[in-house]
N, C-alpha and C positions, 0 to 999 in steps of 0.2 A: 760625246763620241762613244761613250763606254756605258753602258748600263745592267747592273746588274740588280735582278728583281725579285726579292725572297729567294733565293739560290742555295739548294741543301747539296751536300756530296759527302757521302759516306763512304767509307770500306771496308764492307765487313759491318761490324754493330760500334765500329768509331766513327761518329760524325765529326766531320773532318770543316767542315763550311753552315753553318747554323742562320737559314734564312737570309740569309748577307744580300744587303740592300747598299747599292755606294751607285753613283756617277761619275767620271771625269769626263769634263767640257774638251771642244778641242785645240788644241793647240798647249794644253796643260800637262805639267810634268806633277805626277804624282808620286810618290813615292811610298811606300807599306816597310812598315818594318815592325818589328817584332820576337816574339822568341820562336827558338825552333820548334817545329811542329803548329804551327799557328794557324796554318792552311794559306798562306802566303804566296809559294811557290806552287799549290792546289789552282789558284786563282790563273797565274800566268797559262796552267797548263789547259785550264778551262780553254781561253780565248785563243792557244793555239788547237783546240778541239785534241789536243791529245788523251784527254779525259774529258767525260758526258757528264751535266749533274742529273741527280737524281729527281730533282723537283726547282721550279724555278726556272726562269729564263734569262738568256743573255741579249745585249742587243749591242752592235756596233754599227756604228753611223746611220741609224737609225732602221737599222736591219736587224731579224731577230738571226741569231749567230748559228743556233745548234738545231733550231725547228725551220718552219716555213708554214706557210697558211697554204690550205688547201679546205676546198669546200666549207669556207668561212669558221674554220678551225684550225689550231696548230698542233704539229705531226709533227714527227721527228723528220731533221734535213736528211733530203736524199745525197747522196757523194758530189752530186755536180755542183748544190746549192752551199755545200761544205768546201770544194775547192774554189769558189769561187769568191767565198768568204775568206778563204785561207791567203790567197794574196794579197787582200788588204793590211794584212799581220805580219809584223816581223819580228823576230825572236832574237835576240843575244845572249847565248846560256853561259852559261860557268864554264865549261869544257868549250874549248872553241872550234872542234866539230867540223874541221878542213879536213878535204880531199889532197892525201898525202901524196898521192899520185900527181896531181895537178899543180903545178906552177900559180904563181898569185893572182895572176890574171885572169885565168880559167876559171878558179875558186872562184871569182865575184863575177863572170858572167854566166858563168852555168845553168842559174837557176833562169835569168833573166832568158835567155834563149829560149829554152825547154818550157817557164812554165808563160811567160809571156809573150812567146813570140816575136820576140826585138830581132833583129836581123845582126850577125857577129859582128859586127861593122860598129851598128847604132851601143851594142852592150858596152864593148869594148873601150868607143869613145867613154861611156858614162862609167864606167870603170877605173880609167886612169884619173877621170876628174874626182872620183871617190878616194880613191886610194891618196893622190897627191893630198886632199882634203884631211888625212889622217895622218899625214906626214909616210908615204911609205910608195912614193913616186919612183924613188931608186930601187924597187925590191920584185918589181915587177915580175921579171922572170926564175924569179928563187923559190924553192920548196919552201911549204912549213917546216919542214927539218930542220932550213937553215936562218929559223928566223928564232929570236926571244918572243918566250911568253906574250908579254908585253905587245912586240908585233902581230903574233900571231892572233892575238884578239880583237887588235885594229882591223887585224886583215876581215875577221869576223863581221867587223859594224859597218864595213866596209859591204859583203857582203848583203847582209840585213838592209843597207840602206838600196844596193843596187835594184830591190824590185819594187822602189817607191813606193813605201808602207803609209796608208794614213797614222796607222799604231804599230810604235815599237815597245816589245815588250824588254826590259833588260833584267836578268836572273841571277843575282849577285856573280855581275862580271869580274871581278876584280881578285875574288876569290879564291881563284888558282895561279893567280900570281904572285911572284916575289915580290915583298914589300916595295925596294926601289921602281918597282916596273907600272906601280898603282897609279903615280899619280898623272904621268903622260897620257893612259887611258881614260880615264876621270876627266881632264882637260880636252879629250876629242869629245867624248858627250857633253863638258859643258857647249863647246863651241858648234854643236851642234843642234843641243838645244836653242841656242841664240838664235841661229839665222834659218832653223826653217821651222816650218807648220806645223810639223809632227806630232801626235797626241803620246808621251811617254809614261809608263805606269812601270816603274821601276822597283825591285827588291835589294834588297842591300841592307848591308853592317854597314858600312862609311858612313857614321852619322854626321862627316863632315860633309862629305858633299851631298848629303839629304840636305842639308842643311843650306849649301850653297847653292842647288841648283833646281831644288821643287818648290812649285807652287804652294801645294800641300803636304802635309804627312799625316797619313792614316797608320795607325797604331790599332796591332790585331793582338787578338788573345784569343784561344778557344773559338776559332773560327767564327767571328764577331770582329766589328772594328767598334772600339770602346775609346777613339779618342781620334777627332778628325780637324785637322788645324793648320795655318799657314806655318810654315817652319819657325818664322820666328816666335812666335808666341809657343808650338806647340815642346820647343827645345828650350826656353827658358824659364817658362811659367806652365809645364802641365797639369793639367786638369785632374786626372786620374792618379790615384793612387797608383796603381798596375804600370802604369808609362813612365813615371816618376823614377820607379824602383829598377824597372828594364832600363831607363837609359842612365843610371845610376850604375848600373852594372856593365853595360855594356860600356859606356865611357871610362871608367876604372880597371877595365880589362885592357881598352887600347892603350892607355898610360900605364 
């Protein structure tokens, strides 16, 4: 579903993404994780085209992401071929990025209207069945103002899910909320994981639920993935010196 093929992105004279070759199949929860600055959350923002790389190409669902072929060469995507790409993708960032103006309901059909054409009718039913799905059935007509962290980023995946994403990307969601508030949201994306299709390449510190709820775990350094492995082998017997020592650290931090 996800292919990335020698992929360089710099900024400036910091190479940020070094040749990065990986695939995720579909229907596979992947997980990345690593230290900061690793090009990690560089990668998410590749697939939401919010950044270009510099060399390398992308390819989702067996579509190239940021080019397009033209006279039997590839060219950089023109805006139709990039929005048209862009709603196959759906994002859940750190900051959860509601319209403060708008009521819960709005929030999660907005996009569907505007960028799909659902009729308010068709959004709205698949809205409430979103929202009940996240536990937040009752909050329908309430501001973000009036909700917890915690909801307010259900209300989020909630959103993300209304315009029926093959790929969601998830951007250490968890991040900006209060410890007690983690693990409710953690529990909507396991149980979302479960029962649909979705192809998830997720970023995240919770080495528990990397643990609990990916296929895989790729482990970046220096814009490189230098350890690629199903979670349980890759959290209890790493391979790498480098992944050993980060999850040595990073697990000694949350304790």
């Amino acid at each position: 579903m996800i292919q990335f093929d020698r992929v360089v992105k710099k900024f400036g004279d910091h190479v940020v993404l070094r040749e990065l070759d990986f695939s995720v199949k579909p229907g596979e929860f992947v997980t990345l994780i690593g230290p900061s600055g690793s090009g990690k959350t560089t990668i998410l923002r590749l697939l939401m085209t919010l950044e270009t790389a510099d060399d390398g190409t992308i390819q989702v669902g067996g579509e190239y992401l940021s080019h397009m072929e033209r006279g039997g060469k590839l060219v950089p995507a023109d805006e139709r071929h990039l929005r048209n790409q862009r709603k196959r993708i759906g994002m859940v960032f750190q900051q959860f990025n509601l319209f403060p103006n708008m009521k819960v309901l709005q929030n999660v059909t907005e996009a569907p209207v505007r960028a799909l054409g659902l009729s308010k009718a068709e959004a709205e039913q698949r809205a409430r069945e979103l929202l009940e799905m996240v536990g937040l059935s009752d909050k329908i007509d309430a501001h973000p103002m009036q909700l917890s962290g915690g909801q307010q980023q259900r209300v989020a995946i909630a959103r993300a899910l209304a315009m029926r994403p093959q790929v969601l990307l998830l951007d250490e969601v968890t991040s900006a909320l209060d410890p007690e508030l983690v693990a409710g949201v953690l529990a909507v994306l396991k149980e979302i994981a479960r029962t649909t299709d979705i192809t998830f390449l997720c970023v995240t510190h919770e080495m528990q639920f990397a643990q609990d709820v990916s296929d895989r775990v790729m482990m970046f350094d220096q814009g490189q993935v230098i350890e690629d492995a199903p979670p349980e082998q890759l959290f209890t017997q790493p391979a790498h010196e480098r992944t050993r020592s980060f999850l040595h650290a990073v697990i000694d931090r949350a304790v």
